[in-house]
C-alpha positions as CSV (number, residue, x, y, z in Angstrom):
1,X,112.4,89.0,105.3
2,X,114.7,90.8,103.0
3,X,114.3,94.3,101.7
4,X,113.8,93.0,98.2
5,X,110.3,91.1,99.7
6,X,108.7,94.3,101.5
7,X,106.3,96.7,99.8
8,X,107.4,99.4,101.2
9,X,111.7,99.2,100.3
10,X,112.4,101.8,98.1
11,X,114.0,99.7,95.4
12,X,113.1,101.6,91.9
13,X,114.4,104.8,89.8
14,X,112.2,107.0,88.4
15,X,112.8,105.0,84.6
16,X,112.5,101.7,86.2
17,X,109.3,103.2,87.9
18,X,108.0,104.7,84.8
19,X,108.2,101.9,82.7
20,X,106.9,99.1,85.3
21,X,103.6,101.6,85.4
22,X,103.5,102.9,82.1
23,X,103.9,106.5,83.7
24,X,105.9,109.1,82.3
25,X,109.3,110.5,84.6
26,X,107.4,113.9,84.2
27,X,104.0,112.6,85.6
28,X,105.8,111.1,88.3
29,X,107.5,114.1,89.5
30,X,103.5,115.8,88.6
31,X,102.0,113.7,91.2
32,X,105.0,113.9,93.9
33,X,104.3,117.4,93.3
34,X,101.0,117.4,93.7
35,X,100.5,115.4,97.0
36,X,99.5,112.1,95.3
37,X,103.0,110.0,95.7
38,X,106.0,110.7,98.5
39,X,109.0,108.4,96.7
40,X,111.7,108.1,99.2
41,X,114.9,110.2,98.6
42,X,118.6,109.3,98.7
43,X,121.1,111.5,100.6
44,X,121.8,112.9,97.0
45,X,118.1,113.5,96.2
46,X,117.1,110.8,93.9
47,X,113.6,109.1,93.8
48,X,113.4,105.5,94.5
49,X,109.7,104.1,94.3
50,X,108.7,100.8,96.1
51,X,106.5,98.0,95.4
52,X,103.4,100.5,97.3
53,X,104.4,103.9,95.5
54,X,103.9,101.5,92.0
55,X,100.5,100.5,93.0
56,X,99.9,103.9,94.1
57,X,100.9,105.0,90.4
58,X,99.0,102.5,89.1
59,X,95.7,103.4,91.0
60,X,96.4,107.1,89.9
61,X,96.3,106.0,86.5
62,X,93.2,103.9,86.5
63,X,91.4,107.2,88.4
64,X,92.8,109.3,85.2
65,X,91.2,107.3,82.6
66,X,88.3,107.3,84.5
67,X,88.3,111.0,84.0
68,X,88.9,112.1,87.2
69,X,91.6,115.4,87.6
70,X,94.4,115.1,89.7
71,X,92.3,117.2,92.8
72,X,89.6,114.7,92.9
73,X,92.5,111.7,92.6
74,X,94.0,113.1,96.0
75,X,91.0,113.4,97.7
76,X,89.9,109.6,96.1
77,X,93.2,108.2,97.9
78,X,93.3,110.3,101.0
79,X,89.9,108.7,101.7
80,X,91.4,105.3,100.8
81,X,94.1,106.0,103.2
82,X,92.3,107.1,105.7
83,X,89.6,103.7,105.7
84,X,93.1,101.3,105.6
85,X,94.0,103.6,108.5
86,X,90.4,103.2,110.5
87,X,90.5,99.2,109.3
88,X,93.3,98.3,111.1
89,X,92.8,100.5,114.2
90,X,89.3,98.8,114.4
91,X,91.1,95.5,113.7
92,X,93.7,96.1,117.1
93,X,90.5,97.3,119.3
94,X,88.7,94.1,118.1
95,X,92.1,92.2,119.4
96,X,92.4,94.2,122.4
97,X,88.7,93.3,123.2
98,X,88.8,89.1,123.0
């Protein structure tokens, strides 16, 4: 599989990020700020977003129109991490068990 093809290559600049999720540069840099959204960094320092950090974005924005602050949005998606997390480690003990 080629980078292009996985969610998690870091493929996008901020502008390209910003306009594929309707975000602003300065929300994006808001959230990375604020724990929401960890864009990978070059050796120089500049963001690039994957196909996940969009979603991510995109999620954040769907919990702001909703009218939730950015507190409650982070603990919103830590909990989401945290039940993909407990999925799939209940999905390997369910292998490891056949």
């Amino acid at each position: 599989m080629t980078d292009a093809l996985l969610p998690d290559a870091a493929l996008f600049n901020i502008s390209v990020a910003a306009e594929l999720t309707g975000a602003n540069p300065q929300m994006l840099r808001a959230y990375e700020s604020k724990g929401l959204l960890g864009p990978h960094r070059t050796s120089g320092g500049t963001r690039r977003y994957s196909t996940n950090d969009l979603d991510r974005v995109r999620r954040i924005c769907v919990l702001l129109e909703a009218g939730l602050n950015l507190a409650g949005i982070k603990a919103v998606l830590d909990l989401q991490d945290e039940a993909v997390a407990l999925r799939s480690e209940l999905a390997t003990y369910r292998g490891h068990r056949s």
